[in-house]
C-alpha positions in Angstrom: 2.5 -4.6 -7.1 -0.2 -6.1 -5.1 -2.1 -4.3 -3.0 -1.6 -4.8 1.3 -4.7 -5.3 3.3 -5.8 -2.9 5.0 -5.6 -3.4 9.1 -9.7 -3.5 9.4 -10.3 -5.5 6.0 -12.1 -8.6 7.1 -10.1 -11.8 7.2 -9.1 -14.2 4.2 -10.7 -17.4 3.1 -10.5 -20.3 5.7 -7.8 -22.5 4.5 -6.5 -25.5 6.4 -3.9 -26.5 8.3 -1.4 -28.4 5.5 -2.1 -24.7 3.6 -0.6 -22.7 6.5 2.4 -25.3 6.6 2.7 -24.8 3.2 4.3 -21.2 3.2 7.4 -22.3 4.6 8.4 -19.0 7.0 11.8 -18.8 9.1 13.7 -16.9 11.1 17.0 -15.8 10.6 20.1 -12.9 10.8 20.5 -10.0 9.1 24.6 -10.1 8.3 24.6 -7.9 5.0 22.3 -4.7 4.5 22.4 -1.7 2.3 20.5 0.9 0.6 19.0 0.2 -2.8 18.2 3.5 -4.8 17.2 2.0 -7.6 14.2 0.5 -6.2 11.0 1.9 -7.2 9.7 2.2 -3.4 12.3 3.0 -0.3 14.5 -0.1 0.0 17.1 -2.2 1.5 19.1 -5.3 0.0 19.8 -8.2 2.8 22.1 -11.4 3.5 20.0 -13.1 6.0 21.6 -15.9 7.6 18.9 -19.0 7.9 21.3 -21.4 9.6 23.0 -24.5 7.7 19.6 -25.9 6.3 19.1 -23.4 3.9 22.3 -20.6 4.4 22.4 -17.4 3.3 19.9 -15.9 1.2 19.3 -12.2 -0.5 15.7 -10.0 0.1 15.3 -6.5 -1.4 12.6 -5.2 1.1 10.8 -1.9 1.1 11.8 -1.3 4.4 14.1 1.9 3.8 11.8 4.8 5.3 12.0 2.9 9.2 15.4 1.1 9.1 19.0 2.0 8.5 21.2 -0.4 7.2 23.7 -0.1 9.7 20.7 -0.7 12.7 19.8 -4.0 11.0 22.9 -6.0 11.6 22.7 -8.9 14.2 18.8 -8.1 14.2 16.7 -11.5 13.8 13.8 -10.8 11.0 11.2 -13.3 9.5 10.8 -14.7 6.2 9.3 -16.9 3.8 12.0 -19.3 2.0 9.6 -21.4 -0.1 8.6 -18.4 -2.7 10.4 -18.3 -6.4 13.5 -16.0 -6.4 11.9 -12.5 -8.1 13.9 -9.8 -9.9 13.5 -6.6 -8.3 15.0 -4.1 -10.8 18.8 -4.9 -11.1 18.6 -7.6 -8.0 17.4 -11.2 -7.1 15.3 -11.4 -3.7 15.3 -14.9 -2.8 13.3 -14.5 0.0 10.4 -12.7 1.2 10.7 -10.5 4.3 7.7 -9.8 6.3 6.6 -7.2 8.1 3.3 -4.9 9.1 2.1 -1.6 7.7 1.8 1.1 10.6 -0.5 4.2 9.9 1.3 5.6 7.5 1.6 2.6 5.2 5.7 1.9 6.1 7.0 -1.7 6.8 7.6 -2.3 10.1 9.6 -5.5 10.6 8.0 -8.8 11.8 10.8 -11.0 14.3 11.1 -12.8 17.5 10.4 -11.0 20.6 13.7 -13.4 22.2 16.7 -14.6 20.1 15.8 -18.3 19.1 17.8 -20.5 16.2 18.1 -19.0 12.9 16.2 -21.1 10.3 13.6 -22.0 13.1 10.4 -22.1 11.4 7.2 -20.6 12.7 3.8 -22.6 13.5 
């Protein structure tokens, strides 16, 4: 597992512009979420719904110790769709969720502040 940055690490390498655009992140709707014990750190399987471009794709995301399944449904979260599929234990995550650390080191989900199209990308 790699290792977060910590929130007063200085900042990465400059990279340019086509770089960024290369990580391909959207948004899109939780419709499916459940707990995954058999995840080495607390966890959650999703559906997210990306729109018609790309559909419906799975992320296991260690986002168990702030967020109960049944609070995630409808909720708009942010991912990048452009990564390989990776096995995490017994399941597939096809995308990557992303989220913050707070001060105790827990995910805290990274979305829209207003509902806007799922599979909107972000620039």
């Amino acid at each position: 597992m790699h290792k977060l940055p910590e929130a007063d690490a200085p900042p990465a390498d400059t990279i340019d512009f086509g770089q960024f655009l290369s990580v391909d992140i959207r948004v899109g709707t939780v419709i499916e979420a459940e707990e995954y014990p058999e995840a080495r750190n607390p966890s959650l399987k999703l559906r997210i719904d990306f729109g018609p471009a790309i559909g419906v794709k799975k992320s296991c995301a260690q986002i168990a110790a702030l967020y109960r399944p049944e609070d995630l449904i409808g909720r708009q979260v942010a991912a990048v769709v452009n990564f390989p599929p990776r096995q995490i234990g017994k399941s597939l995550s096809e995308v990557l969720t992303l989220g913050f650390p707070d001060a105790e080191g827990r995910v805290v989900l990274f979305a829209p502040d207003q509902p806007v199209a799922n599979g909107a990308r972000l620039f």
